[in-house]
PDB file of N, CA, C and O in Angstrom, chain B, residues numbered from 101:
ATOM      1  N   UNK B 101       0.853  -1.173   0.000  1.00  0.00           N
ATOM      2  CA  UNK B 101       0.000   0.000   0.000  1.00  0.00           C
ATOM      3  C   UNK B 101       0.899   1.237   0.000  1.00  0.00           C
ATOM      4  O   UNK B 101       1.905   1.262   0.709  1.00  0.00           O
ATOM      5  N   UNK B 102       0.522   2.361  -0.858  1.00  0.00           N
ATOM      6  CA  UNK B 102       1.487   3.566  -0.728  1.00  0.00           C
ATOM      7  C   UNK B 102       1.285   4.166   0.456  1.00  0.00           C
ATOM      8  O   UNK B 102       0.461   3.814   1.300  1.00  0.00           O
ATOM      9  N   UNK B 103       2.150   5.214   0.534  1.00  0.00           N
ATOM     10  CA  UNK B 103       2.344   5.754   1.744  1.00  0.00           C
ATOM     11  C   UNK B 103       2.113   7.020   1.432  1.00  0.00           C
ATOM     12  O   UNK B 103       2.740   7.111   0.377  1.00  0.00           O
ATOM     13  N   UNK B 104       1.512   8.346   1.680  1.00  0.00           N
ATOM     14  CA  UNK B 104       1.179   9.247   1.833  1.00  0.00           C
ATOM     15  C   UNK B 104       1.522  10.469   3.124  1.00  0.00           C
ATOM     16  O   UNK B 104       0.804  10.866   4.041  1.00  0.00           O
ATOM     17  N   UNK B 105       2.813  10.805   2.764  1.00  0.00           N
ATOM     18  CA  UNK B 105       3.538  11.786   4.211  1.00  0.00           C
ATOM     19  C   UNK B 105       3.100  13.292   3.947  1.00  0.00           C
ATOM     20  O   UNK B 105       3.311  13.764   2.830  1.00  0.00           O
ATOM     21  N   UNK B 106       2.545  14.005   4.858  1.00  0.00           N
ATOM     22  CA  UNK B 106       2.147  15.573   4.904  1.00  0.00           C
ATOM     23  C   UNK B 106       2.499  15.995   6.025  1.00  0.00           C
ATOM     24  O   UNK B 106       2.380  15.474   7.134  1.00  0.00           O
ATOM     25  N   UNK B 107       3.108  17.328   5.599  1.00  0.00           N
ATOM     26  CA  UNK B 107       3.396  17.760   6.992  1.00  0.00           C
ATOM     27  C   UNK B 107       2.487  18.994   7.484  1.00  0.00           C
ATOM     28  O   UNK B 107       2.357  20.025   6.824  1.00  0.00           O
ATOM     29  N   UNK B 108       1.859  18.752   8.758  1.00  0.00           N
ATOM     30  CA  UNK B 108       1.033  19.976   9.248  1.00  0.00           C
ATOM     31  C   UNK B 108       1.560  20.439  10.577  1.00  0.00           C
ATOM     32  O   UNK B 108       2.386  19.879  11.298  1.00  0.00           O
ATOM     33  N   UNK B 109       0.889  21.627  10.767  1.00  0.00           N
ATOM     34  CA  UNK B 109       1.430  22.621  11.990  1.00  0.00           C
ATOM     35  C   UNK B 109       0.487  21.890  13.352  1.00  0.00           C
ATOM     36  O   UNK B 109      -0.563  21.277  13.155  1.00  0.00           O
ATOM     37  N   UNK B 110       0.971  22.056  14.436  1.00  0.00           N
ATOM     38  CA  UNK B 110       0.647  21.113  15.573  1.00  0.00           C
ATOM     39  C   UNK B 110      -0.928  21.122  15.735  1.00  0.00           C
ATOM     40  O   UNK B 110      -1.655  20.195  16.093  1.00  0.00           O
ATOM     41  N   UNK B 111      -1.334  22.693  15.298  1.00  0.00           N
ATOM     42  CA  UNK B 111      -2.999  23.262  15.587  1.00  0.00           C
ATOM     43  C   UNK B 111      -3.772  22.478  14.622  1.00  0.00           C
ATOM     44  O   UNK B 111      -4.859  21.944  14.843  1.00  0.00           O
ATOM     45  N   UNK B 112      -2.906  22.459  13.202  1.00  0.00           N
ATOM     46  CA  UNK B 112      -4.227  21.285  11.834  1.00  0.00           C
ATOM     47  C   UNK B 112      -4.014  19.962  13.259  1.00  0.00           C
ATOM     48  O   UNK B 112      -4.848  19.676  14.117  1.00  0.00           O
ATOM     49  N   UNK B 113      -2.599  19.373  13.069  1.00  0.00           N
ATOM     50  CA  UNK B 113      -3.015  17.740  13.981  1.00  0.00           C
ATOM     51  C   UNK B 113      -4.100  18.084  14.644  1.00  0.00           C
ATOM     52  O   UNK B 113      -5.177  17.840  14.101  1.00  0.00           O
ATOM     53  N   UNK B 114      -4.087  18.808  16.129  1.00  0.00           N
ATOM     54  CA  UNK B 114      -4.924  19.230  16.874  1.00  0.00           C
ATOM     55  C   UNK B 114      -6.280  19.187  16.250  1.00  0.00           C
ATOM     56  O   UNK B 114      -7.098  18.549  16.913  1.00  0.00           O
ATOM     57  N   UNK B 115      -6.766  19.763  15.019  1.00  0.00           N
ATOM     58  CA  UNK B 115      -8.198  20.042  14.916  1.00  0.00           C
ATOM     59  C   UNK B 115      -8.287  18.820  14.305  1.00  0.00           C
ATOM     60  O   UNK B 115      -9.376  18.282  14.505  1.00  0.00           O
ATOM     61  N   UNK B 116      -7.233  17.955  13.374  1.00  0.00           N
ATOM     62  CA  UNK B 116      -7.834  17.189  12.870  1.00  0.00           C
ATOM     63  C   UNK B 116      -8.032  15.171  13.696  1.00  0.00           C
ATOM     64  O   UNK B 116      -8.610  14.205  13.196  1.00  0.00           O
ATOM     65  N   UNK B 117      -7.275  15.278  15.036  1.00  0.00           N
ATOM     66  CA  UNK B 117      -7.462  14.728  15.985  1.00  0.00           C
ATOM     67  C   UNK B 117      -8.811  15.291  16.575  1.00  0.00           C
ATOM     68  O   UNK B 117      -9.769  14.652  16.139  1.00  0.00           O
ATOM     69  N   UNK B 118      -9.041  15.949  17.139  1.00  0.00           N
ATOM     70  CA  UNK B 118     -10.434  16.593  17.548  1.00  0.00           C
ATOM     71  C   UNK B 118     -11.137  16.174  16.213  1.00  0.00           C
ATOM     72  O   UNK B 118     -10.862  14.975  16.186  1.00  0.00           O
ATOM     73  N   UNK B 119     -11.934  16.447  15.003  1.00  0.00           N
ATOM     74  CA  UNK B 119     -12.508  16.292  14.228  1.00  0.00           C
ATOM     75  C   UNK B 119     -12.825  14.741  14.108  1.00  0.00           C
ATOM     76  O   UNK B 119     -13.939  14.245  13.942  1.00  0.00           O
ATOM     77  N   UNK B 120     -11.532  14.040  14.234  1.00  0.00           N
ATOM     78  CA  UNK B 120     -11.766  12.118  14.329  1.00  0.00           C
ATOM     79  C   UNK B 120     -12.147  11.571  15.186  1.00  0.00           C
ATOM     80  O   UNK B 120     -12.696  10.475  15.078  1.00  0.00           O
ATOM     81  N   UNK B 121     -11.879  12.466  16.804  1.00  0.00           N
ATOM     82  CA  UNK B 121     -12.137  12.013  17.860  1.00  0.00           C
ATOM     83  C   UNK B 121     -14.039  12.176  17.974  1.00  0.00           C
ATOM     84  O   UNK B 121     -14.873  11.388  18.421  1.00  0.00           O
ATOM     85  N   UNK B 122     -14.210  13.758  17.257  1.00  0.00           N
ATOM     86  CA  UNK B 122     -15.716  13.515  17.465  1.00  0.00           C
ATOM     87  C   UNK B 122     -17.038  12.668  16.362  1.00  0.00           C
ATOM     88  O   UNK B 122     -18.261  12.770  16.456  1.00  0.00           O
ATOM     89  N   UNK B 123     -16.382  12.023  15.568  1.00  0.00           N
ATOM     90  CA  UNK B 123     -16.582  11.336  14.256  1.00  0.00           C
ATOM     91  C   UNK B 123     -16.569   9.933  14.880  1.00  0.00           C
ATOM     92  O   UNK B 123     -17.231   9.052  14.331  1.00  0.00           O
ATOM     93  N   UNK B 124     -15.986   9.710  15.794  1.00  0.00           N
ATOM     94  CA  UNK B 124     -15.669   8.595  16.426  1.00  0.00           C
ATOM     95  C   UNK B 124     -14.886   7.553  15.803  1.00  0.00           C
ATOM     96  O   UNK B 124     -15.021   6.377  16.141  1.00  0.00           O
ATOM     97  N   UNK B 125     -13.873   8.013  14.692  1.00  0.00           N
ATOM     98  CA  UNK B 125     -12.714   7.684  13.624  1.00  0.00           C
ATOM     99  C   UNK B 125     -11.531   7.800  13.916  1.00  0.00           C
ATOM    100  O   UNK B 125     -11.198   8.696  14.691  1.00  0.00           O
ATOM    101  N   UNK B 126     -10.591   6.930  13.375  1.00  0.00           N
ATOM    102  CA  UNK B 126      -9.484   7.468  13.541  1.00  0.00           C
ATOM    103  C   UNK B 126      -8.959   8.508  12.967  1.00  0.00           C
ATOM    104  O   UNK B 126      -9.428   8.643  11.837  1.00  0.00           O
ATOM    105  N   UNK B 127      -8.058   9.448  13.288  1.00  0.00           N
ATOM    106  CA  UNK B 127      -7.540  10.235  12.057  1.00  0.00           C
ATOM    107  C   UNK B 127      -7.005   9.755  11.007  1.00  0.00           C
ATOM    108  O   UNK B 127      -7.484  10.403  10.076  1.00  0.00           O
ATOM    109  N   UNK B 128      -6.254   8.959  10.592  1.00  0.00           N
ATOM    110  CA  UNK B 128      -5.793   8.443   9.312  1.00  0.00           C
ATOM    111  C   UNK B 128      -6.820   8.107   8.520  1.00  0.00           C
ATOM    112  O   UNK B 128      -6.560   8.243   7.324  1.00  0.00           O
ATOM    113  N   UNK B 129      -8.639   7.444   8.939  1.00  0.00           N
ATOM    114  CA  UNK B 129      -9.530   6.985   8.735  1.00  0.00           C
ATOM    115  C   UNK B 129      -9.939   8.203   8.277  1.00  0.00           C
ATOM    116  O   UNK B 129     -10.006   8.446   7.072  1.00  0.00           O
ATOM    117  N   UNK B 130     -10.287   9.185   9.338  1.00  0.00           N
ATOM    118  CA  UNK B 130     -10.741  10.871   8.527  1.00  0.00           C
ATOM    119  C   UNK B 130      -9.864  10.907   7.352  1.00  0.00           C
ATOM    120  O   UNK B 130     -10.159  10.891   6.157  1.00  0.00           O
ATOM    121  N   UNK B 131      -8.687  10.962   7.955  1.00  0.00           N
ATOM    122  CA  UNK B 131      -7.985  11.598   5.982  1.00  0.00           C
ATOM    123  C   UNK B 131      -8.418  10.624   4.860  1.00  0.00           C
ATOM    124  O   UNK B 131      -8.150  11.119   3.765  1.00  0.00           O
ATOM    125  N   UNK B 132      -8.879   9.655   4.781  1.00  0.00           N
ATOM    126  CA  UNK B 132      -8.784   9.107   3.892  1.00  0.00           C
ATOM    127  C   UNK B 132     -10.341   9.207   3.414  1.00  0.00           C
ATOM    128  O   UNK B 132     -10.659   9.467   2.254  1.00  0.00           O
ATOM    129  N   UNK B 133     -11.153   8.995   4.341  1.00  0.00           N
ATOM    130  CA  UNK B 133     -12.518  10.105   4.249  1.00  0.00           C
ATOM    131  C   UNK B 133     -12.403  11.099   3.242  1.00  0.00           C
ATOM    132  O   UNK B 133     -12.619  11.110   2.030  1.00  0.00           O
ATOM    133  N   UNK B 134     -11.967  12.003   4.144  1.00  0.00           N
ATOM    134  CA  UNK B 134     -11.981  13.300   3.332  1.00  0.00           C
ATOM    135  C   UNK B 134     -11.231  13.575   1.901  1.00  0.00           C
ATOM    136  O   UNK B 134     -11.397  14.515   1.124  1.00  0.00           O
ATOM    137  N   UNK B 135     -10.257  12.326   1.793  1.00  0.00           N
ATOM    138  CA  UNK B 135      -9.409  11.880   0.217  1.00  0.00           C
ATOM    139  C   UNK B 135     -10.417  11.673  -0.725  1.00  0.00           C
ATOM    140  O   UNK B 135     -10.546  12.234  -1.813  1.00  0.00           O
ATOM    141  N   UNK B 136     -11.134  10.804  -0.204  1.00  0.00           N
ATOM    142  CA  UNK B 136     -12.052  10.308  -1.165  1.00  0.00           C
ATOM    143  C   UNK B 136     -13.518  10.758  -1.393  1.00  0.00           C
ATOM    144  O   UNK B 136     -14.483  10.113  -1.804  1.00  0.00           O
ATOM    145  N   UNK B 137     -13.380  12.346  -0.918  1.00  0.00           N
ATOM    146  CA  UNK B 137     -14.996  12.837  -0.878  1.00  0.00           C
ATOM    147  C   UNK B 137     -14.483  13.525  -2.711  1.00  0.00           C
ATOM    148  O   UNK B 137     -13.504  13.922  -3.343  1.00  0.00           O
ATOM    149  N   UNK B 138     -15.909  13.282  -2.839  1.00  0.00           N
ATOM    150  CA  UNK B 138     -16.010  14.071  -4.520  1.00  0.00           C
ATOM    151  C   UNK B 138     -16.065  16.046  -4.451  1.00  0.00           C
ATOM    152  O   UNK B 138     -16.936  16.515  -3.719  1.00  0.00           O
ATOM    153  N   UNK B 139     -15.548  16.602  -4.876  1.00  0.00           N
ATOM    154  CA  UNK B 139     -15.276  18.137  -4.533  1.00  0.00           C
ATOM    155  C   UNK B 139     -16.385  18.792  -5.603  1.00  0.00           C
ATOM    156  O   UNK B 139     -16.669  18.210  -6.649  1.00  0.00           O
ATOM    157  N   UNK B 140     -17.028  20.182  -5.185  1.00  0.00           N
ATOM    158  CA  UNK B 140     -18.328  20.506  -5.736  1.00  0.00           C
ATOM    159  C   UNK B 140     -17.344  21.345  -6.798  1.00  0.00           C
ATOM    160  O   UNK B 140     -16.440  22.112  -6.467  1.00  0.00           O
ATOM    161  N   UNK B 141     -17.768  20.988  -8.206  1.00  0.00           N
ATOM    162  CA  UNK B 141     -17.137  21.754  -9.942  1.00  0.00           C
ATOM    163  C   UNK B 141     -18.552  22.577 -10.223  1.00  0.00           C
ATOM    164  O   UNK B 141     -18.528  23.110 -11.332  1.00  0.00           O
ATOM    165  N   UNK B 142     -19.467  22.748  -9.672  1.00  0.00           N
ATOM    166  CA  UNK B 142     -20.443  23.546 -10.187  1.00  0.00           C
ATOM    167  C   UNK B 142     -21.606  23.785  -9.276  1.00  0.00           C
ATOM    168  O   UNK B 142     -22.148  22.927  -8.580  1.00  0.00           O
ATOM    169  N   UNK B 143     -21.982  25.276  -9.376  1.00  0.00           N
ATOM    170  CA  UNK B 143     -22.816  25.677  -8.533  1.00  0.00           C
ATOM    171  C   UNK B 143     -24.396  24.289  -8.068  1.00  0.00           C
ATOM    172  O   UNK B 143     -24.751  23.954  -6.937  1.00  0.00           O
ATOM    173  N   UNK B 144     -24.883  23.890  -9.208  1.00  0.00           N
ATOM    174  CA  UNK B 144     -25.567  23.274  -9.699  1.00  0.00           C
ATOM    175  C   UNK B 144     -25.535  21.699  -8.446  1.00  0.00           C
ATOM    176  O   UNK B 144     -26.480  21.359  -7.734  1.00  0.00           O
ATOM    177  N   UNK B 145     -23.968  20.914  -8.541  1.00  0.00           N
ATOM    178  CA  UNK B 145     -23.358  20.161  -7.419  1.00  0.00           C
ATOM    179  C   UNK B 145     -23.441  20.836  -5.581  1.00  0.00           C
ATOM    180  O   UNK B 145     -23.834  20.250  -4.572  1.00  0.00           O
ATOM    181  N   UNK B 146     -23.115  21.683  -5.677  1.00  0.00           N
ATOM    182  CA  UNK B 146     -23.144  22.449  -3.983  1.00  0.00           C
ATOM    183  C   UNK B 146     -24.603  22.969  -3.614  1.00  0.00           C
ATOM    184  O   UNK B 146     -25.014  23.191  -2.475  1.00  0.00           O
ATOM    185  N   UNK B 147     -25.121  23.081  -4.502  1.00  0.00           N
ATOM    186  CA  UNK B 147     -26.743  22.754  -4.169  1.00  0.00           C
ATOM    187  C   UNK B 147     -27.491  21.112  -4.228  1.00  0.00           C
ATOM    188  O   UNK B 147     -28.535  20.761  -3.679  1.00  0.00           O
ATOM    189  N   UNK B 148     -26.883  20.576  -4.790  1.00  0.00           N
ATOM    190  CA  UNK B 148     -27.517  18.814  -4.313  1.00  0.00           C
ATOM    191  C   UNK B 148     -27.197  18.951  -3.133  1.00  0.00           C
ATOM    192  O   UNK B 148     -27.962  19.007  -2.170  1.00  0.00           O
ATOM    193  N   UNK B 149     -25.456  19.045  -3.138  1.00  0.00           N
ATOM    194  CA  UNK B 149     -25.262  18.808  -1.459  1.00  0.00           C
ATOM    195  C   UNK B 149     -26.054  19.527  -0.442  1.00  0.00           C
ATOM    196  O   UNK B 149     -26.464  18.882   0.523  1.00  0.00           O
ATOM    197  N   UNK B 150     -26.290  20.649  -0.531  1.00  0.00           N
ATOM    198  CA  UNK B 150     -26.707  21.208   0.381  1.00  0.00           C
ATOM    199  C   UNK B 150     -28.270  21.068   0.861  1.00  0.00           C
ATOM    200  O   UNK B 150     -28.903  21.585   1.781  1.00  0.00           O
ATOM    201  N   UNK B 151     -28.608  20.131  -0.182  1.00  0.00           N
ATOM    202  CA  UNK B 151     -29.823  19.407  -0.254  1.00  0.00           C
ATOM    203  C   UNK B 151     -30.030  18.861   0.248  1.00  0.00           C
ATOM    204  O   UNK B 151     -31.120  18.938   0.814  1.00  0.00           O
ATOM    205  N   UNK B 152     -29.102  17.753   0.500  1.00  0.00           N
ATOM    206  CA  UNK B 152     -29.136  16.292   1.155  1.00  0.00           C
ATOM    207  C   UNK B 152     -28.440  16.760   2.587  1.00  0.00           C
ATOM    208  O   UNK B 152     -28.115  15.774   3.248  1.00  0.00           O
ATOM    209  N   UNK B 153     -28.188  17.796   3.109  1.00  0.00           N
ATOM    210  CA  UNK B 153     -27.736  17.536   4.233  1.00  0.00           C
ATOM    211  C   UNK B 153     -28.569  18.447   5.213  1.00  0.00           C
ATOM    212  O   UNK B 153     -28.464  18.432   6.440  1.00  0.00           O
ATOM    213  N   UNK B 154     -29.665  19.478   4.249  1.00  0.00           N
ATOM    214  CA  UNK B 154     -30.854  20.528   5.089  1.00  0.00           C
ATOM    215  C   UNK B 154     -31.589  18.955   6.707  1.00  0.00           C
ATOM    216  O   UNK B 154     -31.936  17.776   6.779  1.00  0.00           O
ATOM    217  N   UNK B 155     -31.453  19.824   7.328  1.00  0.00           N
ATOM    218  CA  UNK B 155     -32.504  19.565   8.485  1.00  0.00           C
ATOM    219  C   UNK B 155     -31.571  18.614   9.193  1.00  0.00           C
ATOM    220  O   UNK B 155     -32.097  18.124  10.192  1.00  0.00           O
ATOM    221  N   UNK B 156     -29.793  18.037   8.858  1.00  0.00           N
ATOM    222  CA  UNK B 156     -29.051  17.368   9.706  1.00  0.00           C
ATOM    223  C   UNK B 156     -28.869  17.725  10.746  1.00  0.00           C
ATOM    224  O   UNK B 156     -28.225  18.773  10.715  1.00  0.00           O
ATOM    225  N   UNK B 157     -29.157  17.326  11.968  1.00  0.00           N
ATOM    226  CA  UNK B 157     -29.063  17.607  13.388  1.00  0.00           C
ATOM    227  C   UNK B 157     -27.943  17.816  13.911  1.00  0.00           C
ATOM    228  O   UNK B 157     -27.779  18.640  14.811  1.00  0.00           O
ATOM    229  N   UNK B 158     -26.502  16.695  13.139  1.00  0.00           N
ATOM    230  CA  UNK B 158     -25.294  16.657  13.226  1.00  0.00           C
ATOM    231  C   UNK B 158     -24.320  17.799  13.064  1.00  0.00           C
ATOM    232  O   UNK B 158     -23.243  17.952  13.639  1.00  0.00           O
ATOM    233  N   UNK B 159     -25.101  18.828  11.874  1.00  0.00           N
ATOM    234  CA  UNK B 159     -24.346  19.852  12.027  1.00  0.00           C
ATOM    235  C   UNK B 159     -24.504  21.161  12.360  1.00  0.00           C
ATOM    236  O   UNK B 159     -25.705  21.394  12.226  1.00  0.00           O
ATOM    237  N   UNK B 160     -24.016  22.004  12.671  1.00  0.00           N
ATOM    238  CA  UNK B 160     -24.465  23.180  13.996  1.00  0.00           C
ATOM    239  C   UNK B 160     -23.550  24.774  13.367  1.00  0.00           C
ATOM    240  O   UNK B 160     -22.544  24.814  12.660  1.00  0.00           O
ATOM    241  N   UNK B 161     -24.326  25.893  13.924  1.00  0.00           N
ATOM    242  CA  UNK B 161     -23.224  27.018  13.618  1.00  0.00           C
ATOM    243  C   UNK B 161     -22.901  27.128  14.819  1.00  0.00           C
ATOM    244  O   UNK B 161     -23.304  26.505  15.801  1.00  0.00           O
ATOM    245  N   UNK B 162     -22.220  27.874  14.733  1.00  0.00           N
ATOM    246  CA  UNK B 162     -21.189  28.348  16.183  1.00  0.00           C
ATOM    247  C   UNK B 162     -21.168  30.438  15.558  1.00  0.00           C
ATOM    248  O   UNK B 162     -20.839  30.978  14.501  1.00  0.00           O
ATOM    249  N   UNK B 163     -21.692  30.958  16.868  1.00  0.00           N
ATOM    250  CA  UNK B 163     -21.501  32.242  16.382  1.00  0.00           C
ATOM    251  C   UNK B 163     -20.457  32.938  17.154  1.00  0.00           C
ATOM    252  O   UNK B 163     -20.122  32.477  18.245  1.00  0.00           O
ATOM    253  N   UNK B 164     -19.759  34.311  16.553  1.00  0.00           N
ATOM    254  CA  UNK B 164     -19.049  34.793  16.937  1.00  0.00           C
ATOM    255  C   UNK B 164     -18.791  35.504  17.906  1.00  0.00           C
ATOM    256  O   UNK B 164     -18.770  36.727  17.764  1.00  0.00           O
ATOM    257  N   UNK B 165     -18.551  34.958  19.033  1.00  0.00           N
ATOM    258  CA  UNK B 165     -18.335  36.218  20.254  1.00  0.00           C
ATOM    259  C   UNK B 165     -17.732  37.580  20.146  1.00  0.00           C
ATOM    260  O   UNK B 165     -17.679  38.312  21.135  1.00  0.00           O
TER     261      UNK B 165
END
């Protein structure tokens, strides 16, 4: 299997440990997740998505203090 080395600043590990930890994934499992998500090429695409994910409970805003 290839190997795939990146280097990030301690705060990406950090969020992206936090992000796996609350996914209940590993991080290597997230990256490879997020490798293999399809990326939106047209307005037309980021509206399906945003379709299929209206009324998810899972995801939340956070406002600015």
């Amino acid at each position: 299997m290839p190997v795939l080395t990146v280097r990030i600043s301690e705060a990406e590990q950090a969020q992206l440990t936090r992000r796996a930890k609350q996914s209940g994934i590993s991080a290597g499992a997230l990256v490879r997740q997020l490798l293999n998500e399809q990326p939106f090429n047209t307005a037309a695409e980021l509206l399906k998505g945003l379709e299929q994910r209206m009324g998810d409970k899972t995801l939340r805003v956070r406002r600015k203090k």
